[in-house]
VOTI-905854 format. One line per field, with one value per residue (C-alpha): z, x, y; residue in three letters. Coordinates in Angstrom, 3 decimals. Each point is the difference from the previous one (the first is absolute). Example, Ala and Ser with C-alpha at 12.3 -4.5 7.8 and 13.67 -1.06 7.14 Angstrom:
# VOTI-905854
zz	7.800|-0.660
xx	12.300|1.370
yy	-4.500|3.440
type	ALA|SER
END
This chain:
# VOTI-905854
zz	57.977|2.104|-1.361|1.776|1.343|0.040|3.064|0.172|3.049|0.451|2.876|1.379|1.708|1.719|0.615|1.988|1.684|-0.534|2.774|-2.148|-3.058|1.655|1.069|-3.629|-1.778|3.024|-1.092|-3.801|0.947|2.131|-3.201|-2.295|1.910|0.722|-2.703|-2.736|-3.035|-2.353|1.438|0.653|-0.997|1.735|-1.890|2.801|-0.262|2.848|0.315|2.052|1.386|0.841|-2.880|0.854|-0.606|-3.874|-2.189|2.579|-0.822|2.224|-1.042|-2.066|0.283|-2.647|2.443|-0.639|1.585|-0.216|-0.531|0.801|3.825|2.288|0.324|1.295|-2.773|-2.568|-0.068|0.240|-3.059|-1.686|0.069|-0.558|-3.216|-0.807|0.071|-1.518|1.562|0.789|4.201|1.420|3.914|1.632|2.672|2.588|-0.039|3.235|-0.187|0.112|-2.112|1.020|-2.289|-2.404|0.873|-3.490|-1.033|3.107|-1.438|-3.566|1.547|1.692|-2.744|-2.204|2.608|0.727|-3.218|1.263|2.152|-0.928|2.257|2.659|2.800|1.006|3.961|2.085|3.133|1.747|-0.523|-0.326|2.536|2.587|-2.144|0.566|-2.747|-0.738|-2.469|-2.752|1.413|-3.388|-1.219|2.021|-2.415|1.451|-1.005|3.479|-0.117|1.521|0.551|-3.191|-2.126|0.612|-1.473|-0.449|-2.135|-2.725|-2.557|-2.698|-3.270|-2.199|-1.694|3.545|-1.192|-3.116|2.973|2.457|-2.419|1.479|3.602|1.681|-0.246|2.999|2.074|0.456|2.872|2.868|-1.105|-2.979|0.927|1.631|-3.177|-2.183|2.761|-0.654|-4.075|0.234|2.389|-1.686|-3.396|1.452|-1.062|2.281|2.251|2.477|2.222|-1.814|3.474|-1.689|-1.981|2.208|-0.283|2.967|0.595|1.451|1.253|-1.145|-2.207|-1.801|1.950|3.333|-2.166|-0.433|1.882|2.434|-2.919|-2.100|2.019|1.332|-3.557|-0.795|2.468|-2.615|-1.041|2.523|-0.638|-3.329|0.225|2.361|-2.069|-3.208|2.045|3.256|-1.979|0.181|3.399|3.171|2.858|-0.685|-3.583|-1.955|1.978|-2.682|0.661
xx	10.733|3.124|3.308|2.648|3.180|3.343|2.316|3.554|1.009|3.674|0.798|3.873|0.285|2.785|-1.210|3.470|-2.133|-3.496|-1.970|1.357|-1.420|-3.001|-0.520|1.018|-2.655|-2.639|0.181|-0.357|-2.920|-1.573|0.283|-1.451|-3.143|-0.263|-2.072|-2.151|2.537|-2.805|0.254|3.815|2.756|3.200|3.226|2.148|3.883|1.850|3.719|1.393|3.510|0.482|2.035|-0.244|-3.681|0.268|-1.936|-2.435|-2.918|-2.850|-3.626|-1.696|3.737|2.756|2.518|3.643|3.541|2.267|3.646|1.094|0.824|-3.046|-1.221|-3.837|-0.496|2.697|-2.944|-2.699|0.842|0.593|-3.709|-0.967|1.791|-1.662|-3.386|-1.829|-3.701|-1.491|0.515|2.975|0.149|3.063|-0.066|1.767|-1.297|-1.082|-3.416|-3.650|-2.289|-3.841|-2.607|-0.668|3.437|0.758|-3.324|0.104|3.314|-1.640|-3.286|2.627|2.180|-2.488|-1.964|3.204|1.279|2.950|0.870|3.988|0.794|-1.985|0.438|-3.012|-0.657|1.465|-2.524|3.002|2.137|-1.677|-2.725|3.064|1.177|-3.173|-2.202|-3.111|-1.181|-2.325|-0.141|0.997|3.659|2.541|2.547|3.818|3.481|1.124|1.662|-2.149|-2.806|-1.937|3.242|0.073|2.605|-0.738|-2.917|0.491|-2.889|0.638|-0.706|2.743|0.245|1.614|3.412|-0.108|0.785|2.329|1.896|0.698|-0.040|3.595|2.049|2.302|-2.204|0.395|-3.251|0.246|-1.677|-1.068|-3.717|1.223|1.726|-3.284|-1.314|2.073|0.469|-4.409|0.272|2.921|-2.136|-3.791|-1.166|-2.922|0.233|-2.571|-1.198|-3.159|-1.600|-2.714|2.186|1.399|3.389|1.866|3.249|1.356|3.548|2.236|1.860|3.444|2.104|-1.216|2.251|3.103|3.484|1.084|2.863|-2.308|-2.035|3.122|0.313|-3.630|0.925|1.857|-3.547|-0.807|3.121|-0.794|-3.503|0.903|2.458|-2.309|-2.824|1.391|-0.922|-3.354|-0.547|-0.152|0.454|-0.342|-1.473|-2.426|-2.852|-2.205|-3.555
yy	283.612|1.054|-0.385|-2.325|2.091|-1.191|0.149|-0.786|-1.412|-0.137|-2.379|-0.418|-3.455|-1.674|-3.691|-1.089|-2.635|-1.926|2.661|3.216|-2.210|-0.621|3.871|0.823|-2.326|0.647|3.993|-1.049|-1.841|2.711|2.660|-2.250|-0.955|3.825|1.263|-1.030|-0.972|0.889|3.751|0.357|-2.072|-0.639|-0.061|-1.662|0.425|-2.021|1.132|-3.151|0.654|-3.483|-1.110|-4.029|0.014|0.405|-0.776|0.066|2.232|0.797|-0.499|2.246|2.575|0.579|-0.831|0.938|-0.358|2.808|-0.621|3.617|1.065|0.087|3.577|0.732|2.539|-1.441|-2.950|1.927|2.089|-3.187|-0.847|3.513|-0.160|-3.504|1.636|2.524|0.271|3.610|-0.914|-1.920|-1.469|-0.222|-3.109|-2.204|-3.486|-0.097|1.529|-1.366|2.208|0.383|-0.271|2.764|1.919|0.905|1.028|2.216|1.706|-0.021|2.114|2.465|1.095|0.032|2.831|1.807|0.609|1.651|-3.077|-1.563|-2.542|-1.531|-2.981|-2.241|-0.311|-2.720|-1.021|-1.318|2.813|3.200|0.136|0.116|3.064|1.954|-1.062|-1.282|-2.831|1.584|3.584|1.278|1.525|0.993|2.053|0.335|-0.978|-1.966|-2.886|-3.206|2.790|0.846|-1.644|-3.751|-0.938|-3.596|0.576|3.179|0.468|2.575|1.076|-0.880|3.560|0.861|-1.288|2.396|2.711|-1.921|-2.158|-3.398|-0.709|0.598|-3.022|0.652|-1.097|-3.644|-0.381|3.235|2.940|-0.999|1.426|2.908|1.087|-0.964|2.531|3.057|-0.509|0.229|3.036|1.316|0.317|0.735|-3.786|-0.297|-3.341|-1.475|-2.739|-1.393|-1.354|-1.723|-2.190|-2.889|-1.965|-1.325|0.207|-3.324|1.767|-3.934|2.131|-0.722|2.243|-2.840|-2.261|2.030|-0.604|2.418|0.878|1.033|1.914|2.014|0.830|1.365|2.520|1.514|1.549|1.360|2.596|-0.169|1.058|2.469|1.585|-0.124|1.775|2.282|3.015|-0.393|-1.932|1.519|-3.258|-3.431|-1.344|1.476|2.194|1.110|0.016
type	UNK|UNK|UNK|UNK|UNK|UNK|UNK|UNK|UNK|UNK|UNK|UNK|UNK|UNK|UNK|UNK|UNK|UNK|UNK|UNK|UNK|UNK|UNK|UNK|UNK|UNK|UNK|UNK|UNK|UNK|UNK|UNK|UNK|UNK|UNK|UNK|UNK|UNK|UNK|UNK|UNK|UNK|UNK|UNK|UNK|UNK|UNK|UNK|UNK|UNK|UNK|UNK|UNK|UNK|UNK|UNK|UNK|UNK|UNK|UNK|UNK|UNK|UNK|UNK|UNK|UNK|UNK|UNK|UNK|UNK|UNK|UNK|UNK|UNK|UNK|UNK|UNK|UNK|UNK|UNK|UNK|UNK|UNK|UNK|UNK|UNK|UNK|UNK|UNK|UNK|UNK|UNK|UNK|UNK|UNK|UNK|UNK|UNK|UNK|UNK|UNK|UNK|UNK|UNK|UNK|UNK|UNK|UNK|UNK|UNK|UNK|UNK|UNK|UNK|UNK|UNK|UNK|UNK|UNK|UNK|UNK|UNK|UNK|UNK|UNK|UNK|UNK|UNK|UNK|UNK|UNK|UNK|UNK|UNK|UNK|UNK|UNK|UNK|UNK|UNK|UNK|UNK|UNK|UNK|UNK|UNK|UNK|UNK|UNK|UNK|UNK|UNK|UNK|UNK|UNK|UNK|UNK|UNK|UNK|UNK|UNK|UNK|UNK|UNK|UNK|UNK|UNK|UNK|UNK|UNK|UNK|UNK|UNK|UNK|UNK|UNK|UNK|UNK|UNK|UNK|UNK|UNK|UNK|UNK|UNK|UNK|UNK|UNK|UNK|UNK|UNK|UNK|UNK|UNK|UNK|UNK|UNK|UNK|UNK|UNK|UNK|UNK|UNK|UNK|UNK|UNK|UNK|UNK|UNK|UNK|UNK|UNK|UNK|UNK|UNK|UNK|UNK|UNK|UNK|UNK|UNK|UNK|UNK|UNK|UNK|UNK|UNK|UNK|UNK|UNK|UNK|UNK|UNK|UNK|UNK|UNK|UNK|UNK|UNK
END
């Protein structure tokens, strides 16, 4: 008889209005239909920025409502340090996964023992970037290439080497610096093509001010600053 794994899936919500809810609980729904709950079991952590909503909690979620500063990765370490499973997945909530997804990751890490970090494929996204759907792993460190951002699954004994993830960065950057801290320390990442979630691109940053979004540009200097010494143009180009 197979053992059941456990998962923690961090999602970071902001439900401003009854469509982000919607996309929020649709995603839930999507990951818990995914996989046999006799095989793998979800522990589902929902972040949700939108302060108003509490006590609010979505089905089958701990759901919780920060009262410290909104930060991408300042909420995102909050779950981490909620949870303690073997693998951790980092998420937006606007993503549909396909049937089997986790299993998919579960089969891959398990073969590539040396595998850190990995992203599952998006059929929406990624076949315009050059891959295909179930044509095995594609290792790299590029930003919206093998590292989707929107959807990180790692083993948990990761952050014993990086420490928490950076919280300067409020939203901008915030994969391309999970990028470089993996390269920076030889933690092997890929794109698992044969495990499918879809990236439904409503996320939170569509519901920030112009203000605010002036002010994430901040990270961009910041990032730039942190790693110029070991880029060459643009963001991260490791392959």
């Amino acid at each position: 008889m197979k053992s059941r794994t456990e998962i923690d899936i961090i999602i970071l919500s902001l439900a401003t209005n009854d469509e982000l809810k919607h996309i929020t609980e649709e995603c839930i729904h999507s990951l818990m239909t995914s996989e046999d709950p006799a095989l793998i079991k979800f522990n589902v952590i929902v972040i949700e920025a939108h302060q108003q909503m509490a006590p609010f909690q979505y089905l089958n979620t701990t759901t919780i409502y920060p009262k410290t500063k909104y930060g991408y990765h300042r909420y995102m370490n909050m779950g981490i340090e909620m949870t303690s499973s073997k693998y951790v997945c980092l998420c937006n909530h606007d993503l549909h996964f396909h049937a089997g997804w986790a299993s998919e990751m579960l089969k891959t890490f398990h073969k590539y023992y040396d595998l850190s970090s990995a992203s599952p494929f998006c059929s929406f996204h990624h076949p315009k970037m050059g891959f295909e759907e179930n044509n095995g792993l594609y290792p790299g460190y590029r930003s919206r290439f093998e590292v989707a951002g929107w959807c990180l699954f790692l083993k948990r004994d990761v952050f014993r080497l990086t420490g928490k993830l950076d919280e300067n960065y409020q939203f901008w950057c915030a994969d391309n610096d999970y990028s470089n801290t993996l390269a920076a320390l030889n933690l092997r990442h890929a794109l698992v093509s044969s495990s499918v979630v879809d990236h439904l691109d409503k996320c939170i940053l569509d519901q920030q001010t112009d203000e605010e979004n002036i002010l994430t540009s901040n990270e961009f200097y910041y990032h730039e600053k942190k790693w110029n010494h070991r880029m060459t143009e643009g963001w991260v180009t490791y392959s």
